[in-house]
C-alpha positions in Angstrom: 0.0 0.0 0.0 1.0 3.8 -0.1 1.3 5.9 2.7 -1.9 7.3 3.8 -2.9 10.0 6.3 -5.4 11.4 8.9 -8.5 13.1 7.6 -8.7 15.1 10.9 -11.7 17.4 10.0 -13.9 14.0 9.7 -13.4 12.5 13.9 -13.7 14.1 16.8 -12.5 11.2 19.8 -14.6 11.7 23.3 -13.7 9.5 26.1 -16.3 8.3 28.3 -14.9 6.9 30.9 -12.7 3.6 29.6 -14.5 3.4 26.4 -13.2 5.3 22.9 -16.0 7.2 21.2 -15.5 8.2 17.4 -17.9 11.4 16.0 -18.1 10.3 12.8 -18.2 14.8 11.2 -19.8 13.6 7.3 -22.6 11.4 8.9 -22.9 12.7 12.7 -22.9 9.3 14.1 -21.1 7.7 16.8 -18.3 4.3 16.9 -17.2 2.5 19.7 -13.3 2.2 19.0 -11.8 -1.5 19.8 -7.9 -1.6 20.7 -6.9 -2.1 17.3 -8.7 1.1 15.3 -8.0 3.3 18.5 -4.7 2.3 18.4 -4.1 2.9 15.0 -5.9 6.2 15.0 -3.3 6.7 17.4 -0.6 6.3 14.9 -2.1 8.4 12.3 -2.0 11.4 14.7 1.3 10.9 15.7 2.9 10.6 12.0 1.9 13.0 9.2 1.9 9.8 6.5 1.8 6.5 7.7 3.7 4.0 5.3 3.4 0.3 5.4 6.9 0.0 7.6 5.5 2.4 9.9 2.1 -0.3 10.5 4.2 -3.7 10.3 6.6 -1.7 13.3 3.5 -1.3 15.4 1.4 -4.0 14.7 3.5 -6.6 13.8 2.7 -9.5 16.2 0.6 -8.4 18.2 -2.7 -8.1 15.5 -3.7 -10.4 12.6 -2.8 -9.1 9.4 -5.9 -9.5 8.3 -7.5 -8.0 10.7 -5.4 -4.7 11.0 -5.7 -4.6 6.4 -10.0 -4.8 7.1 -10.2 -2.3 10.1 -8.1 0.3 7.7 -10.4 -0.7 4.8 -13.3 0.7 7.1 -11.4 3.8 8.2 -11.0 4.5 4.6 -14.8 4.0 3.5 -15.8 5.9 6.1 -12.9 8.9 5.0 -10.8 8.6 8.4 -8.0 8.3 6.6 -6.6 8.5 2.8 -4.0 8.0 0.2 -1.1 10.6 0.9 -1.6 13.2 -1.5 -5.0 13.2 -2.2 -7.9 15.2 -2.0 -9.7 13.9 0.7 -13.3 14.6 0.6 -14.6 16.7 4.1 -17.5 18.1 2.8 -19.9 17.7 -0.3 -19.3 18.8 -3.4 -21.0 22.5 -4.1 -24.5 21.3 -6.1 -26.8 23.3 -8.1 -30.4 24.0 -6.3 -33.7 23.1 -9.3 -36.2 22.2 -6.2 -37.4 23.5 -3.5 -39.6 20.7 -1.1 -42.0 22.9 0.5 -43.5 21.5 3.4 -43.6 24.4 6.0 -45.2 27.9 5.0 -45.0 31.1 7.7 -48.2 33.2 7.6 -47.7 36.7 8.8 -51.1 37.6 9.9 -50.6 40.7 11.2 -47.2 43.4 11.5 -49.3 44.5 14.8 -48.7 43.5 17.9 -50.0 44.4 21.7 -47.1 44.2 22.9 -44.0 46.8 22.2 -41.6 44.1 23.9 -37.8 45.8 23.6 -36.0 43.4 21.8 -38.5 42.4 19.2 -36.3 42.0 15.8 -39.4 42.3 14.1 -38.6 45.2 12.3 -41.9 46.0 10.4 -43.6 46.0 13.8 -46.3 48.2 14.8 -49.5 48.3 17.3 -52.3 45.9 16.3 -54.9 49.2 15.1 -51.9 50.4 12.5 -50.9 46.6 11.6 -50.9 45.3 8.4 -52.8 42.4 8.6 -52.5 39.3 5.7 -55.7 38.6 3.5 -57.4 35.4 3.0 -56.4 35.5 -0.4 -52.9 35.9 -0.1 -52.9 32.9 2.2 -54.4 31.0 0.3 -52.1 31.8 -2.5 -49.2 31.0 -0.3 -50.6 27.6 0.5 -51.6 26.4 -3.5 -47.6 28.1 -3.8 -46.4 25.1 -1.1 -48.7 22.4 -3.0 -47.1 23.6 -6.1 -43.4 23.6 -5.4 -43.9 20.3 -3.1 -47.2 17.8 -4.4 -48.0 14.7 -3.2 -46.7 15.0 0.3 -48.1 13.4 3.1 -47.5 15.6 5.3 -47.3 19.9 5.3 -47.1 22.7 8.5 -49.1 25.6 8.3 -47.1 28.4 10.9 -49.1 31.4 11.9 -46.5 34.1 13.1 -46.7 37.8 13.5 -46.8 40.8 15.6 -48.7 38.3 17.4 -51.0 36.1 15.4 -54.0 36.2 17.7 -54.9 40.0 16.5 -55.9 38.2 13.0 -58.1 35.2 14.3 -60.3 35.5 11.3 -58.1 35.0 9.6 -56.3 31.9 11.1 -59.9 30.4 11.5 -60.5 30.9 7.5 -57.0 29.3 7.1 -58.0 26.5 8.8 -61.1 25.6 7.7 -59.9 25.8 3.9 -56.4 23.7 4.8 -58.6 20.9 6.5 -60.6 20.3 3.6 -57.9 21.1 0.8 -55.5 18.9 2.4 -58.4 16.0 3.3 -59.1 15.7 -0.4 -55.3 15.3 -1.3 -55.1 12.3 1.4 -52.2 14.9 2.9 -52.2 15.6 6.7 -52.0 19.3 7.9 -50.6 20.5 11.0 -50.7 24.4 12.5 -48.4 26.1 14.5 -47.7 28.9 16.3 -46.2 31.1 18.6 -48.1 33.7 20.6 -47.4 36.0 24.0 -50.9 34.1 25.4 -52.3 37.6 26.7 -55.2 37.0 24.2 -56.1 33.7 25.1 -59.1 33.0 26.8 -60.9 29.6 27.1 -62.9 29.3 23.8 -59.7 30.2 22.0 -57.5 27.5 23.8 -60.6 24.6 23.2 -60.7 25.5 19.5 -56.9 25.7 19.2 -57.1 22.1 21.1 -59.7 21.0 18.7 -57.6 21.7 16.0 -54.6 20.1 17.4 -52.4 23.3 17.3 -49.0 23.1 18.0 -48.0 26.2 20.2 -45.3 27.8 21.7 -45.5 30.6 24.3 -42.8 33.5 24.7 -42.0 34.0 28.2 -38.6 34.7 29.6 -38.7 33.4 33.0 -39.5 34.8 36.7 -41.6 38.2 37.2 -38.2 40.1 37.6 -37.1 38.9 34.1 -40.0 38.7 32.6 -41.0 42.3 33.2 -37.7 43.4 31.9 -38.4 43.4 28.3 -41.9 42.0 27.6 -44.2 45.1 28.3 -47.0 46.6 26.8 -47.3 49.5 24.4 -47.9 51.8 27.9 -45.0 50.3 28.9 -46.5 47.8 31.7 -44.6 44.5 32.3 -46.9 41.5 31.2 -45.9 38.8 33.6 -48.7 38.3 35.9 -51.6 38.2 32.8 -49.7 35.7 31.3 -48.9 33.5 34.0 -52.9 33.5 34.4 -53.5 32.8 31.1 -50.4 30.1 30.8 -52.3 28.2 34.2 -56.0 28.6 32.2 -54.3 27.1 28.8 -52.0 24.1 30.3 -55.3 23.1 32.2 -57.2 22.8 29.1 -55.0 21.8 26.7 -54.9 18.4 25.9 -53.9 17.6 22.0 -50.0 18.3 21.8 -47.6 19.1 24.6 -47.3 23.1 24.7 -43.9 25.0 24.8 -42.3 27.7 26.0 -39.4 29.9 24.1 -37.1 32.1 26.1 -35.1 35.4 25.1 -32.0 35.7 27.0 -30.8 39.1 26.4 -28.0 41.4 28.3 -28.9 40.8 31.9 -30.4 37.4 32.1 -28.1 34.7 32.0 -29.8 32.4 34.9 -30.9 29.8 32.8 -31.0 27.4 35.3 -33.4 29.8 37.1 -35.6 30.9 34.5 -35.8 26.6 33.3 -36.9 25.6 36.9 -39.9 28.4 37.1 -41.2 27.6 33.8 -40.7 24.2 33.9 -41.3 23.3 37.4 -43.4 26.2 38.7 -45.7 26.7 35.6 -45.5 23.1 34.0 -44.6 23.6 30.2 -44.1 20.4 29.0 -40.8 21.9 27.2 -38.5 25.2 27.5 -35.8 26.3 25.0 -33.4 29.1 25.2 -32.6 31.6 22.4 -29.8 34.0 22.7 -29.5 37.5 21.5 -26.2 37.5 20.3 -26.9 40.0 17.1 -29.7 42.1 17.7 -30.3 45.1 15.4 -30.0 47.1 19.2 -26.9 46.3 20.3 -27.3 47.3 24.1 -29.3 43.7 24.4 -26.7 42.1 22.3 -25.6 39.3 25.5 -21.6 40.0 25.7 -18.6 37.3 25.1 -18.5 36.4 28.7 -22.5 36.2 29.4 -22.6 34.3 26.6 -20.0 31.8 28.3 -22.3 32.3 30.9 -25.2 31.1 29.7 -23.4 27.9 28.0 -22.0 27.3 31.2 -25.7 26.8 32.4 -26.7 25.1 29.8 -24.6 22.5 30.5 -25.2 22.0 33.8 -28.9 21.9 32.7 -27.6 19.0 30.3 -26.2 17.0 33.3 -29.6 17.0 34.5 -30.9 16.2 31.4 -28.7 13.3 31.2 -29.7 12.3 34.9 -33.5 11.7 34.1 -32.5 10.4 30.7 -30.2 7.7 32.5 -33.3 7.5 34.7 -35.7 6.6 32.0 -37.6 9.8 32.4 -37.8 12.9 29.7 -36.5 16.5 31.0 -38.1 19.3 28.9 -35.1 20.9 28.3 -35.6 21.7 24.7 -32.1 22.9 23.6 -30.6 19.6 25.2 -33.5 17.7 23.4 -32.9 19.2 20.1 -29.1 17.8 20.2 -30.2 14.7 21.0 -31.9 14.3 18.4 -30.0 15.5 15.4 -27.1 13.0 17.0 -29.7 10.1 17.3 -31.2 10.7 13.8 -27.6 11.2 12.5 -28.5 14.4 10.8 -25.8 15.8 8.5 -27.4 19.2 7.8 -25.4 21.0 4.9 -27.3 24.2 5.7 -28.3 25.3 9.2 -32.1 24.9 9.1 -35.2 24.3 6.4 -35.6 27.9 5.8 -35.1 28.5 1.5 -35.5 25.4 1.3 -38.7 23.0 3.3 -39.5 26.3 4.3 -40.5 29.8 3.6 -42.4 32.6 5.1 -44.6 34.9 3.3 -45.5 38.7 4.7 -48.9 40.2 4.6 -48.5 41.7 1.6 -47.5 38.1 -0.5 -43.1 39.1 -0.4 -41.7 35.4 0.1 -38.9 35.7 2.7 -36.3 33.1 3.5 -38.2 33.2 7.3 -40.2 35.2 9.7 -37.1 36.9 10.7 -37.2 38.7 7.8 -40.5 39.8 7.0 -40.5 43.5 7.0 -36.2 44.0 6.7 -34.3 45.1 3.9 -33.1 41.6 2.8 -34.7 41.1 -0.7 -37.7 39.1 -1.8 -37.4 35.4 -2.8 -40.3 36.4 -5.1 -44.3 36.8 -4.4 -47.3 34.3 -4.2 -49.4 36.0 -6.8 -46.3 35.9 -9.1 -44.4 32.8 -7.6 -41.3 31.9 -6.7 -38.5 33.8 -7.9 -35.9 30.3 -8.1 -33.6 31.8 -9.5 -32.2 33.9 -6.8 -33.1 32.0 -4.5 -31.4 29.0 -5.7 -28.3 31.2 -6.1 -28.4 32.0 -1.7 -29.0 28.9 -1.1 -26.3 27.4 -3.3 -23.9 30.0 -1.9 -24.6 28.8 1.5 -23.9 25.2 0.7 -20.6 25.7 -0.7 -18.3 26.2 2.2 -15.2 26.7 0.6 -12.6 29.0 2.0 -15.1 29.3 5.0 -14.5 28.6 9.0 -17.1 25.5 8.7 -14.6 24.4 5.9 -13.0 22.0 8.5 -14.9 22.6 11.7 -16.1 19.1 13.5 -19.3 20.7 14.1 -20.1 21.8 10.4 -23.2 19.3 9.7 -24.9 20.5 13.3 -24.3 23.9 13.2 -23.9 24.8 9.5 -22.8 28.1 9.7 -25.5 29.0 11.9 -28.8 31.3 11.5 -29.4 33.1 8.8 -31.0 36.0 10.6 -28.2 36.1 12.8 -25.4 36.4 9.7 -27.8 39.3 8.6 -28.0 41.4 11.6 -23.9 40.6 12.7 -22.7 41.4 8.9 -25.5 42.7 7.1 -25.1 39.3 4.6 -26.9 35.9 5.1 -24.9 33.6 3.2 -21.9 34.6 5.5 -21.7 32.5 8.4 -21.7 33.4 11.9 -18.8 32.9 13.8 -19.0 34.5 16.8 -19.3 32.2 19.4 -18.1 28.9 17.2 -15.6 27.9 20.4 -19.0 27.8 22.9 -21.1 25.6 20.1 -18.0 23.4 19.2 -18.1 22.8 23.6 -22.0 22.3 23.7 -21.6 19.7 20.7 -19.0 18.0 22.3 -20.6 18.0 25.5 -24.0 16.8 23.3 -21.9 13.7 22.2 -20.8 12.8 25.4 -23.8 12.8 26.9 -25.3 11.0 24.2 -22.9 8.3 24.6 -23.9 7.8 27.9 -27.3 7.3 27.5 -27.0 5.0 24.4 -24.3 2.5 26.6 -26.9 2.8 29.7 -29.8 3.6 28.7 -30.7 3.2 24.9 -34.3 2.7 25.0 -34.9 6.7 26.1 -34.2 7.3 22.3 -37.0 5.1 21.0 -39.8 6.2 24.4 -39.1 10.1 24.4 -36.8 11.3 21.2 -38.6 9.7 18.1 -41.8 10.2 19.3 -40.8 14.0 19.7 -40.4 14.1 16.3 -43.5 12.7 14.7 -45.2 15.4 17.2 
């Protein structure tokens, strides 16, 4: 044989306590290293090439020949290691876009919302008596737009988003009404989604949304104190105590789908460990997930370097918990933790960060298709409009730029198919470009994916069956 060498950017080894774990980077799944393939991992990292003198020195004797020529055979198929010289391949080739699946579409039903909350990246927003609120007709247009790019699915996700949705209810209710019999007579299923601020729910709205199996989120960031911070009304009024009222009236009632909770974490609040136990333990949402404001158009709630170690920090002590009840047979509601889980379990190798451009699209309330709801409303250009349709062209073009990751930190990075450059929204706001990838806190992810793996190992050597009773079950949810 030639010498061959170490494809570092395709492993990333965790130990868990005697046992040798291999992240395979191209198909984010996990190997259990015996002697031999540890060992002779080993000797790739030591020696830039590795010759046949240099294996026979180390193995000779002490391994079947046989055995050490079919465990390099596998490191090879799975791109471990390669022939000396060559161009080893870390990611996929760059490939031209012609389809877009559709299977998700983002209704903006209204620019308006009640609320004039102080981080809100929403930057078309407005009160709901000046809003700009979505027609019937334009929905519908957006939804025959999603049958057209995507037929024959069985299944398709209608999002209602805003402002806050619940100042259009007509309109969600007409939505409804014509997806359930639309999709009926394609033999498709239909599910809706959305996320509100629950200070417009009251009990007929909760037992319709139930009858209609919604999926729904509430934003809520935590204790009074917290809460209060940012979330206020237009007369400036923090909005805690309403919706903890109308968070106890909804979990009582609500019976079809687990509900969820999304937290802000801006300059200030960090305690996520806090903020998880009061709305997980205190309130009872069946899930709570943490987003960081990291980019914000208003930088002053832009979290800093070291609150942003901070809040990782807590996160993974969350995660040990996590792991705990896991190990335990029992599913903590700790939704980031969750979420890694299971893009590890399913070995997901995502080539771009999420389905937006893609399985997904938002449209505004005047028909502009955007790449998501983060972008209603911004200077980022149209993707086109649903009385005219999709404009492929360009947006083949973003999302072909974003897939080719030449010359680009996620180049080599061992997190590349989790992370994938990040959000798109977030690229926007830090560098005014979306296809550019976020880097600014790469070193905190690359330590939360590592810590994800090690964890996951834990609970597949102690516990597998949590994966099949809580993690796949998540996901047909």
């Amino acid at each position: 044989m030639g010498s061959l060498t170490l494809v570092k950017p395709n492993m990333h080894l965790v130990d868990v306590d005697e046992r040798r774990m291999m992240f395979h980077v191209p198909t984010s799944s996990l190997f259990e290293l015996d002697a031999l393939s540890d060992e002779l991992i080993q000797l790739f990292s030591e020696e830039a090439e590795v010759s046949a003198a240099h294996i026979k020195a180390r193995f000779g004797g002490r391994f079947q020949v046989d055995d050490v020529t079919e465990t390099l055979a596998e490191l090879k198929s799975l791109k471990i290691i390669a022939d000396a010289g060559s161009a080893a391949q870390i990611n996929m080739e760059p490939q031209a876009v012609e389809s877009f699946p559709l299977t998700t579409i983002v209704l903006n039903t209204n620019t308006g919302c009640n609320l004039s909350c102080t981080y809100c990246y929403k930057e078309d927003l407005t009160t709901p008596s000046k809003g700009d609120k979505m027609g019937f007709e334009t929905a519908v247009q957006s939804i025959e737009m999603m049958l057209k790019e995507s037929p024959n699915q069985r299944q398709y996700n209608v999002v209602f988003f805003g402002g806050e949705p619940l100042t259009n209810m007509p309109l969600i209710r007409d939505v409804v009404a014509y997806c359930e019999e639309r999709f009926a007579a394609l033999e498709s299923e239909v599910s809706f989604t959305m996320t509100t601020n629950a200070t417009m729910l009251n009990e007929e709205l909760v037992d319709w949304f139930d009858a209609h199996r919604f999926g729904l989120t509430i934003s809520m960031d935590g204790p009074k104190a917290m809460h209060d911070k940012n979330r206020i009304t237009v007369g400036g009024q923090g909005t805690y105590d309403v919706v903890k009222q109308k968070v106890a009236m909804l979990l009582s009632r609500y019976k079809s789908r687990p509900v969820g909770c999304r937290v802000t974490l801006t300059r200030g609040i960090t305690d996520v460990e806090a903020i998880f136990d009061h709305l997980y333990n205190d309130l009872g949402f069946a899930e709570v997930g943490f987003g960081p404001v990291t980019s914000g158009d208003i930088t002053s709630f832009n979290l800093t370097a070291d609150e942003m170690a901070e809040v990782f920090a807590g996160m993974k002590r969350l995660g040990k918990k996590y792991l705990k009840a896991a190990l335990e047979g029992r599913n903590m509601g700790f939704g980031n933790m969750h979420m890694l889980m299971t893009d590890i379990h399913e070995g997901n190798k995502k080539q771009l960060p999420c389905g937006a451009g893609v399985g997904l699209l938002a449209v505004d309330t005047k028909g502009g298709i955007n790449l998501c709801h983060r972008f209603t409303g911004s200077d980022q250009p149209l993707f086109g409009d649903v009385s005219e349709g999709l404009d492929k062209a360009s947006l083949a073009t973003f999302v072909e730029t974003r897939l080719d990751r030449t010359d680009t930190g996620c180049e080599t990075c061992r997190i590349r198919n989790i992370c994938s450059g990040g959000c798109y929204h977030e690229s926007y706001a830090k560098y005014g470009d979306a296809t550019v990838p976020s880097y600014h806190y790469c070193d905190l992810l690359r330590d939360w994916v590592d810590y994800g793996v090690e964890a996951y190992t834990r609970i597949m050597l102690e516990n597998p069956s949590f994966f099949e009773a809580h993690v796949s079950p998540r996901r047909s949810a």
